[in-house]
N, C-alpha and C positions, 0 to 999 in steps of 0.2 A: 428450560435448559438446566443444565447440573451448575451451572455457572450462579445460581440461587444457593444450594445446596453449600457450593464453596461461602459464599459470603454470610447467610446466615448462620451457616456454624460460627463462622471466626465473629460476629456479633454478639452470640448466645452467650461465649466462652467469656470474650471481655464484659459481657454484663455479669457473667458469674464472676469475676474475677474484681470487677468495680464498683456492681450494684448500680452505676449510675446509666440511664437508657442515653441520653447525649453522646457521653462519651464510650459509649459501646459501638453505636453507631459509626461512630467518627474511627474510631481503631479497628473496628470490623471491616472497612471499608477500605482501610490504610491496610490493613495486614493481608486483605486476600484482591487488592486492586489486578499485581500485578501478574498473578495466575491466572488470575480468570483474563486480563487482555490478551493474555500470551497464547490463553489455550483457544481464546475467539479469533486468533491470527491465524492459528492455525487451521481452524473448520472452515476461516476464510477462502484462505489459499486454496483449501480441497475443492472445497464449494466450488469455487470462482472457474478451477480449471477444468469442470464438468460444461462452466459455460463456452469453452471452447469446442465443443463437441457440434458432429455433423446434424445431430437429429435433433429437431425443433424440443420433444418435450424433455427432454435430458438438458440442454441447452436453458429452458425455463423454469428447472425444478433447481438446477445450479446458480443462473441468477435469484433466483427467489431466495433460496437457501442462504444462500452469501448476504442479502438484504435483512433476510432475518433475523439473522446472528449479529450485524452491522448492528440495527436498532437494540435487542435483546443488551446486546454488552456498554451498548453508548447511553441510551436511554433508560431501558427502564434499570440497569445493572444499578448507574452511576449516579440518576437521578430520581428516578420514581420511587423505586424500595428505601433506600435511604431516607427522602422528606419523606415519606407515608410513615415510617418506624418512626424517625423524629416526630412527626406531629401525634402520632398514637401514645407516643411517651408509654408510663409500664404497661398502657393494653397493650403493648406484646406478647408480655408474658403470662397472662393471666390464666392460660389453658396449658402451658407446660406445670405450673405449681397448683392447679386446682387438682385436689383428693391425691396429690403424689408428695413425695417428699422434694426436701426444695434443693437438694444437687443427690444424683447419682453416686451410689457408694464408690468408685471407685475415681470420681470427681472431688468427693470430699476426703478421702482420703491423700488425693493428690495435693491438694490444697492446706491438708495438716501437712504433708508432707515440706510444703515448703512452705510455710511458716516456720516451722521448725527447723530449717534449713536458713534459712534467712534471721533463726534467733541465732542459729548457732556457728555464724561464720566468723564472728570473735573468737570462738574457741576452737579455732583451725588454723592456728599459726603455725605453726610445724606442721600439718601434715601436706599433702599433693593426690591432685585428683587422676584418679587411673581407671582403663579402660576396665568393667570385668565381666562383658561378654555380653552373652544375650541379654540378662539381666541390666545391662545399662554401667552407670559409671559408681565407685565410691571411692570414701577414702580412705589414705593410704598415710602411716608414718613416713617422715626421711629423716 
């Protein structure tokens, strides 16, 4: 299910961001629990209401479907991915940084970016943060 997708990103990002596999896990799992319950409610609900249907194999593909998603988001979501990455520790990562570089250009530049933002918020006492469009937010004198 895409419901992987969701949480292994948000894992990948906190390992980039922490280096450490524990608590990658632990914040990957924290930061993309409640999308991914929310978006398994909903395949539920579709699911489930095919099981009210007159015709035996629509009626079985609706319950089944509904059971799928149930186990998919409860089990393996909440519990299997999670202990499997914990006990694997850094074999996780050992095939995104093999012969590649170790964060995507525009990962590391996001990452200067706020360091350098985080050096430099001592030096923003006068100014205020303003919208400036597509491009995102900067600052601004007052």
């Amino acid at each position: 299910m895409d419901y992987e997708v969701f949480l292994l990103s948000r894992v990948q990002e906190a390992f980039w961001q922490t280096g450490n596999n524990t608590r990658a896990v632990a914040l990957g799992l924290q930061r993309s629990g409640g999308i991914i319950t929310q978006a398994a409610i909903i395949v539920i609900v579709v699911s489930s209401c095919f099981a009210t249907a007159d015709m035996i194999l629509v009626k079985a593909l609706g319950l089944g479907m509904a059971l799928a998603v149930v186990i998919d988001a409860t089990l393996v979501r909440g519990l299997l991915v999670p202990s499997t990455m914990r006990l694997l520790g850094n074999l996780n990562w050992w095939l995104p940084f093999a012969g590649v570089q170790r964060h995507p250009p525009a990962l590391a530049d996001y990452m200067r970016a706020s360091k350098q933002e985080a050096d430099g918020q001592q030096d923003r006492a006068g100014q205020t943060m303003t919208d400036a469009g597509i491009g995102g937010k900067r600052w601004k004198e007052i």
